[in-house]
C-alpha positions in Angstrom: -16.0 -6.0 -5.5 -18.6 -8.4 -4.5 -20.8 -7.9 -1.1 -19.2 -10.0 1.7 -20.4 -11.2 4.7 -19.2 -10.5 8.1 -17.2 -14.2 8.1 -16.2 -13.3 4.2 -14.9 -9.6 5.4 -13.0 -11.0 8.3 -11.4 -13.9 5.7 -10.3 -11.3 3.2 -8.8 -9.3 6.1 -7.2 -11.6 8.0 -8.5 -11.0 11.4 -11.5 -12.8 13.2 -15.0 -12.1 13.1 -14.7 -11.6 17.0 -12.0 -8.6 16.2 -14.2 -7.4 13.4 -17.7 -6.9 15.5 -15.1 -5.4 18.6 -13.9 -2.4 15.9 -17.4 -2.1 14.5 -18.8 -1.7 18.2 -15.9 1.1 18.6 -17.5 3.0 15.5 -14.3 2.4 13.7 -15.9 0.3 10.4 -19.2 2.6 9.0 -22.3 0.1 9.9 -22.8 -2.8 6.6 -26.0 -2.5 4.5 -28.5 -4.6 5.8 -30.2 -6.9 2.9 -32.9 -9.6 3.3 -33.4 -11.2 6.9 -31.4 -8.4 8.1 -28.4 -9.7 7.3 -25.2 -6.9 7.0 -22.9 -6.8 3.6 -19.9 -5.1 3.7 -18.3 -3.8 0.9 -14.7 -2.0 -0.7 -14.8 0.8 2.0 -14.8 -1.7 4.8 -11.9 -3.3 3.5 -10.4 -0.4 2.8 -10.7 1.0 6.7 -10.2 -2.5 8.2 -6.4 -2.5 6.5 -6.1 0.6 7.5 -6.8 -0.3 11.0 -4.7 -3.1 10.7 -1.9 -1.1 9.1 -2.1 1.2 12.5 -2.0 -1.2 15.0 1.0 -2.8 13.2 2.6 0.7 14.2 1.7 -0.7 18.1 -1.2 2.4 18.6 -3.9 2.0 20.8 -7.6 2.3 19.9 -8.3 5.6 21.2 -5.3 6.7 18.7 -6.3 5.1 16.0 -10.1 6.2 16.5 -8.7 9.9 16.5 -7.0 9.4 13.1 -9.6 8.0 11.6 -11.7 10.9 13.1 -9.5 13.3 11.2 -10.5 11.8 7.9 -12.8 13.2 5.6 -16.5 11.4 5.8 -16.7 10.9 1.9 -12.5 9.9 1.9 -12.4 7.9 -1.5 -10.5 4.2 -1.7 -7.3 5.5 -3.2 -6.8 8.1 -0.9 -7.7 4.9 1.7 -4.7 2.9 0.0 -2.5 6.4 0.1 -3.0 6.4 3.7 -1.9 2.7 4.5 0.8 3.1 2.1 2.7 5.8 4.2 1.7 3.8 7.5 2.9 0.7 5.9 6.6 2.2 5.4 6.7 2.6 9.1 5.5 -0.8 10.3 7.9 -3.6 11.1 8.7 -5.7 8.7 7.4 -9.0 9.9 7.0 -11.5 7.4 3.9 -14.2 8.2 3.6 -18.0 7.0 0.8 -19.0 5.0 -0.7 -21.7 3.2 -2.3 -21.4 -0.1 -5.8 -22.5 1.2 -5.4 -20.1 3.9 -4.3 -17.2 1.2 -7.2 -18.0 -0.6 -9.1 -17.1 2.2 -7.3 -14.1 2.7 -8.1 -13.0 -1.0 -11.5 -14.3 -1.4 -10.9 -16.6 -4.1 -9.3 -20.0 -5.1 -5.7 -19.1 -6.4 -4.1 -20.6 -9.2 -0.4 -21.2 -10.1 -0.2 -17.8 -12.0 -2.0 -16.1 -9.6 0.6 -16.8 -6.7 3.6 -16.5 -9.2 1.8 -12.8 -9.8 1.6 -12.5 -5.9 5.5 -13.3 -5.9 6.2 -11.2 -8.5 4.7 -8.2 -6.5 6.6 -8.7 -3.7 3.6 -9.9 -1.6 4.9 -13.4 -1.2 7.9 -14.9 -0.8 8.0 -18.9 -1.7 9.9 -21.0 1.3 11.4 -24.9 1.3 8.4 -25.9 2.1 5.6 -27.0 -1.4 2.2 -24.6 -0.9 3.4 -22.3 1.8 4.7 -18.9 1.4 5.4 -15.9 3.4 3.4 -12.9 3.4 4.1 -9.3 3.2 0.7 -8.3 5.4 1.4 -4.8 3.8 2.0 -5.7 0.5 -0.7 -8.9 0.2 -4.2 -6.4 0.0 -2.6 -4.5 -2.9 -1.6 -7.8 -4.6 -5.2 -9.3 -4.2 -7.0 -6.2 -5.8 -4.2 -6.6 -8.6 -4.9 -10.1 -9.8 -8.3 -8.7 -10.4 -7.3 -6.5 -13.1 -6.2 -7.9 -16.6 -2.5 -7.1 -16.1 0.1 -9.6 -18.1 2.8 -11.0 -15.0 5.4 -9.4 -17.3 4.3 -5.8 -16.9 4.1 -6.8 -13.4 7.7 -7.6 -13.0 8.4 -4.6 -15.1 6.4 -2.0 -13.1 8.0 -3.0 -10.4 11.6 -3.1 -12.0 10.8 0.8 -12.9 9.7 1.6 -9.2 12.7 0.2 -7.6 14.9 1.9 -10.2 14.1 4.8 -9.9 12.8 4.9 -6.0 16.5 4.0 -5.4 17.9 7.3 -8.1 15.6 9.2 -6.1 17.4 8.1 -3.1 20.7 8.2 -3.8 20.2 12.0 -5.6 18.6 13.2 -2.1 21.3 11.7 0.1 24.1 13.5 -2.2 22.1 16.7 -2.0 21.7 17.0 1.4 25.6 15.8 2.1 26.6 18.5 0.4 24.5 21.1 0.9 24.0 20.5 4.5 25.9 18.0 6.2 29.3 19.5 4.6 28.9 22.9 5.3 27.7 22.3 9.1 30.9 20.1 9.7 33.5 22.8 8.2 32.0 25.3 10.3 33.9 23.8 12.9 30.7 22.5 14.8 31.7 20.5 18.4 30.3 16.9 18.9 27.0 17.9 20.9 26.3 19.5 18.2 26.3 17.1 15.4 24.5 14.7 17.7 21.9 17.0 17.4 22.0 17.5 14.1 21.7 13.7 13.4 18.8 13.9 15.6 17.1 16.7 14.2 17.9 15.2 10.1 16.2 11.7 11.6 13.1 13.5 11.2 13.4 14.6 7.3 12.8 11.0 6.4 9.1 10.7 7.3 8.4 14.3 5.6 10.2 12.8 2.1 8.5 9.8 2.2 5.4 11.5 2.3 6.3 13.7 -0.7 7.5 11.4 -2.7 4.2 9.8 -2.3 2.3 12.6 -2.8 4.0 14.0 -5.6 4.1 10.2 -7.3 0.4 10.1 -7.0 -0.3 13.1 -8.7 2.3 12.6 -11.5 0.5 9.6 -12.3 -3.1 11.0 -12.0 -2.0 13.5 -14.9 -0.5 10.8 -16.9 -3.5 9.0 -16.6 -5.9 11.7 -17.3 -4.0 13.3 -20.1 -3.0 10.3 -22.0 -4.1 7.1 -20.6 -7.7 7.7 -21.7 -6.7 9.0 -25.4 -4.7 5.6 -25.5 -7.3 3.3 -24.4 -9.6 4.8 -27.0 -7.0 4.5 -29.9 -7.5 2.0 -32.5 -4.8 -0.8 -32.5 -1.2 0.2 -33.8 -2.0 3.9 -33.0 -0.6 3.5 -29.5 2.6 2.9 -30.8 2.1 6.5 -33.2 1.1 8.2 -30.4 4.2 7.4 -28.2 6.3 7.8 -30.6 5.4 11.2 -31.6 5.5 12.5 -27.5 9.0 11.0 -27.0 
């Protein structure tokens, strides 16, 4: 990621430079690096902690909270553990779609986008394409991800695929839980003969479970695919071409 300025930061962000200079003032952003004439560049960690930031307030928490979560973070916290963060946060936030033009989501991203780079941002699930030719609405959770993706060489087919395979299986997932804890827990509390009070509290007390899932799902996601990744993804992009297919082959 290039070095931004503070008016290129606040463009790729989505907030004004006004906002950005009030959280940095707060001790919220790390200070930028000065270069010639003194001038600050910010980098990936800035962006990183600005969604964040932007991710919390979504959730309606004030400044001092959000300065205490970032507090609890560790000083050297790397980017993906950064995206993790905002990722959990994000399943909580509204979901509040904003309009946008294409000049003013190429500001947002940094970059001029092309045809196949907004039918990628579609794909994703970052934009949504209205009546209207050239504007789109955004998924403010969804659009950071889909901006550092269109850097990567990634076809739009795998794309749509990847995201096929996520839903799929995100939705097994769900549908496996909910039948396990029917019948484990829900059925056995309502035979033994429980009175209404309390099954309200047991709704009420179950409400909670869905935050702690999320988060494992998350977690245990991540490090499924930072195994698959450092077991085989590595060995793959090393093999010479057609030995890919061998390789598969032979571990299914």
């Amino acid at each position: 990621m290039p070095r931004l300025t503070v008016d290129e930061l606040a463009a790729r962000a989505g907030v004004t430079v006004r906002t950005l200079r009030f959280y940095s003032g707060k001790g919220l952003l790390p200070p930028p690096e000065l270069g010639p004439r003194r001038v600050g560049f910010y980098g990936a960690e800035h962006l990183d902690r600005l969604e964040l930031i932007e991710e919390l307030q979504r959730l309606g928490l004030t400044l001092a909270a959000i300065e205490r979560y970032l507090d609890q973070l560790p000083a050297d916290i790397s980017a993906l553990d950064l995206a993790i963060h905002r990722a959990l946060i994000a399943v909580w936030a509204p979901e509040t779609a904003e309009q946008a033009t294409t000049e003013q989501l190429s500001r947002r991203v940094g970059r001029g986008l092309s045809d196949a780079d907004l039918d990628q941002l579609v794909a994703m699930g970052a934009l949504q394409r209205t009546e209207r030719d050239g504007e789109f609405l955004v998924d403010p959770g969804l659009l950071p991800l889909g901006a550092r993706v269109l850097d990567l060489p990634i076809p739009l087919e795998t794309i749509v695929a990847t995201r096929a395979v996520v839903r799929l299986h995100s939705r097994a997932t769900a549908r496996e839980l909910h039948r396990l804890f029917r019948e484990t827990v829900w059925k056995p509390f309502r035979e033994s003969g429980a009175d209404e009070a309390e099954v309200e509290r047991m709704r009420e007390l179950t409400g909670g479970i869905e935050p702690l899932l999320t988060q494992a799902l998350v977690t245990a996601f991540h490090r499924s695919l930072a195994e698959q990744l450092a077991g085989g993804g590595e060995a793959l992009m090393n093999a010479p071409a057609g030995a890919a297919t061998e390789s598969e082959s032979s571990s299914s």
